[in-house]
C-alpha positions in Angstrom: -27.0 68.2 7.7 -28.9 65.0 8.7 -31.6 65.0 11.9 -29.3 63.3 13.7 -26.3 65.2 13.2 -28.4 68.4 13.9 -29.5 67.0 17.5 -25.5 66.2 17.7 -24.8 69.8 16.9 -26.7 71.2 19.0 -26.1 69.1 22.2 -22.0 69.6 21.7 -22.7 73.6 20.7 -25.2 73.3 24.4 -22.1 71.5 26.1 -19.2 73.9 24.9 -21.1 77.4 26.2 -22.2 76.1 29.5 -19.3 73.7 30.5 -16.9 73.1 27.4 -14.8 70.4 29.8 -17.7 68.2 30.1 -16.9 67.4 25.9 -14.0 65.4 27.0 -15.7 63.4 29.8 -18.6 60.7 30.0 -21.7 62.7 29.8 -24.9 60.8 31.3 -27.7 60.2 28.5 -30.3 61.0 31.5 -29.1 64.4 31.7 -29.4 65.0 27.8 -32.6 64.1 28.0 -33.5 66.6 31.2 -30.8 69.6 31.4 -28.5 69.6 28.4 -31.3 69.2 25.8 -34.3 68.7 27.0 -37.0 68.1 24.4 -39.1 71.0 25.5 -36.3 74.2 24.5 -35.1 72.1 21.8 -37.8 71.0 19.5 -38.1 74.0 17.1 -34.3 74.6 17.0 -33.9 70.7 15.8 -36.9 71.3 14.0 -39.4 68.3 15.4 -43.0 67.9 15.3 -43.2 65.3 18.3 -41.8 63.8 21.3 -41.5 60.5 19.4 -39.0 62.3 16.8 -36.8 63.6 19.9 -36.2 60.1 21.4 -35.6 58.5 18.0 -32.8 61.1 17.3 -31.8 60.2 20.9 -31.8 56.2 20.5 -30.0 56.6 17.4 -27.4 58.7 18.7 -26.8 56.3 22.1 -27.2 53.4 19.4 -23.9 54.9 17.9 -25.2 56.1 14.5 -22.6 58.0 12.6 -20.0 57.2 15.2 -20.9 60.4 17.1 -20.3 58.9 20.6 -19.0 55.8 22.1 -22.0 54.3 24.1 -21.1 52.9 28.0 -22.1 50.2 28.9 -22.1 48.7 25.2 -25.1 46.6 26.2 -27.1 50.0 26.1 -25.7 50.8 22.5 -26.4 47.1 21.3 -30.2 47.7 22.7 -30.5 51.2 20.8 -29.6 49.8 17.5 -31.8 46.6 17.8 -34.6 49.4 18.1 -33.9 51.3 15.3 -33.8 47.9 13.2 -37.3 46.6 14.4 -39.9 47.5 12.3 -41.9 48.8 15.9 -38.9 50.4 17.8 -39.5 50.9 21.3 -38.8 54.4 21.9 -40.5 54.9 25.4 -37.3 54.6 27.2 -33.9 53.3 26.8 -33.4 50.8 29.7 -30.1 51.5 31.8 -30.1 55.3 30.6 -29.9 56.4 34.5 -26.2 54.8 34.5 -25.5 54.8 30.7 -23.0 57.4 29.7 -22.0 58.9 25.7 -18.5 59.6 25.2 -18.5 62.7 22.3 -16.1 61.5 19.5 -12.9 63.9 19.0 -13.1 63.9 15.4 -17.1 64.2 15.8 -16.1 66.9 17.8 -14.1 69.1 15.2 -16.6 68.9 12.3 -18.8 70.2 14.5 -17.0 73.2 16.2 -14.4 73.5 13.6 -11.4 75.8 13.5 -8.4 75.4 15.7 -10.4 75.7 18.9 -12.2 72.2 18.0 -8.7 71.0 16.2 -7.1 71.9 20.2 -9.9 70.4 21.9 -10.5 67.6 19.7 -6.7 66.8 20.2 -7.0 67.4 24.1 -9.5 64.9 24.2 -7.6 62.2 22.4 -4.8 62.6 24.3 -6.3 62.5 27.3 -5.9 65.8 28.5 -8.7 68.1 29.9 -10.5 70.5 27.8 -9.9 73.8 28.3 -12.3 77.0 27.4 -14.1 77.0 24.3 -14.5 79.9 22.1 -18.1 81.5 22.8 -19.5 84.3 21.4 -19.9 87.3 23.4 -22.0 89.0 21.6 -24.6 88.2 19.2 -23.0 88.7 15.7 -26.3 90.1 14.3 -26.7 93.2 16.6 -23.6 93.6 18.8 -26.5 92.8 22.3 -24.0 91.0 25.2 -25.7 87.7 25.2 -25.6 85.6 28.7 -22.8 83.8 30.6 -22.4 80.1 31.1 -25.4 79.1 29.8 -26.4 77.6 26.5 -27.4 80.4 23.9 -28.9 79.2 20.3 -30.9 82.6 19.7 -30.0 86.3 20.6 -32.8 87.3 23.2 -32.4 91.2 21.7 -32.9 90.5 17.9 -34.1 86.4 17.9 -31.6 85.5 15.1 -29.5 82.6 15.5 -25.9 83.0 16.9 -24.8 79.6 15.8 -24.9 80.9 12.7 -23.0 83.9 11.0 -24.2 85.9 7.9 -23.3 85.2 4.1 -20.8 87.9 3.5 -22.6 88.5 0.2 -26.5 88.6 0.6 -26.5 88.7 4.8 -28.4 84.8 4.9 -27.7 83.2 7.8 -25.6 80.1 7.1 -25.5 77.0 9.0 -22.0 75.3 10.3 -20.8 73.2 7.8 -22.0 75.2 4.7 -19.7 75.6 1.7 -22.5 77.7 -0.3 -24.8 80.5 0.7 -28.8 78.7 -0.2 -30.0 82.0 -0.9 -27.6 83.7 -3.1 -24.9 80.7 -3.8 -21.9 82.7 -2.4 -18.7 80.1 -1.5 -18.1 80.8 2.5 -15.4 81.7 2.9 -13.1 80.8 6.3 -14.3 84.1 7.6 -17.5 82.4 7.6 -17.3 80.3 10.7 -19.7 79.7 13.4 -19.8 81.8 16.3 -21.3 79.7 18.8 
């Protein structure tokens, strides 16, 4: 899983546990930056050392990199990638972000939450249709604690482990969405395996 793909990751698994319809509608890049994930709550779960990493990952992801999300206005996208092409990017702010808006992209969408609650949504979302609820964990697949409502959970606040990601059924190693092998023992996952969060 790339940097960027990580901060998409964890901005759609942020969306779908606090407000899963907000997946299929315009979500303002100022509020990723402040409420939806904020740099401060963030940085050791996408695993930066600086400030400076954060709003790369963020100009790269408004510049359209990996066709993620669908940038509004365009101009704001066109300005993102001229950045990340510069040999000094400007990273101190992207101008317009107070009215520019991401679009997340369906298919984006499914790798990411995979399963047939992403395949529904995803499908929802280019149809048109509004998203319905997401499957989130109740409880933290680790320890069995009830873990909170409507809000964003990446770590169990009983045991700290991870609840975006579910145990190799062979060696117990957490394993990240997306994984077809266990790192630590080299167990295939199977489709049991999925994310939980």
């Amino acid at each position: 899983m790339t940097d960027l793909e990580r901060f998409f990751d964890r901005l759609v698994r942020n969306l779908a546990a606090s407000d899963p319809g907000r997946l299929g509608r315009p979500i303002p890049v100022v509020e990723i930056k402040t409420t939806i994930l904020p740099y401060r709550s963030s940085r050791r779960s996408l695993g930066l050392e600086s400030s400076e990493e954060y709003e790369e990952l963020l100009v790269r992801l408004v510049g359209q990199e990996g066709d993620l999300v669908r940038t509004i206005p365009p101009e704001v996208a066109d300005w993102c990638r001229r950045q990340m092409s510069s040999l000094t990017p400007d990273l101190s702010g992207i101008p317009g972000q107070a009215s520019a808006t991401v679009e997340v992209n369906p298919d984006a969408l499914a790798k990411v939450l995979g399963g047939d609650t992403a395949a529904g949504l995803a499908k929802a979302l280019r149809d048109g249709k509004p998203a319905g609820p997401l499957a989130v964990p109740e409880v933290c697949p680790h320890c069995s604690t009830a873990l909170p409502e409507k809000r964003a959970v990446n770590f169990c606040p009983s045991c700290g482990r991870s609840v975006t990601a579910v145990p190799c059924n062979q060696c117990g190693a957490d394993l990240e969405p997306g994984w077809r092998f266990c790192i630590s023992c080299g167990q295939e996952v199977t489709d049991t395996a999925t994310p939980t969060g």
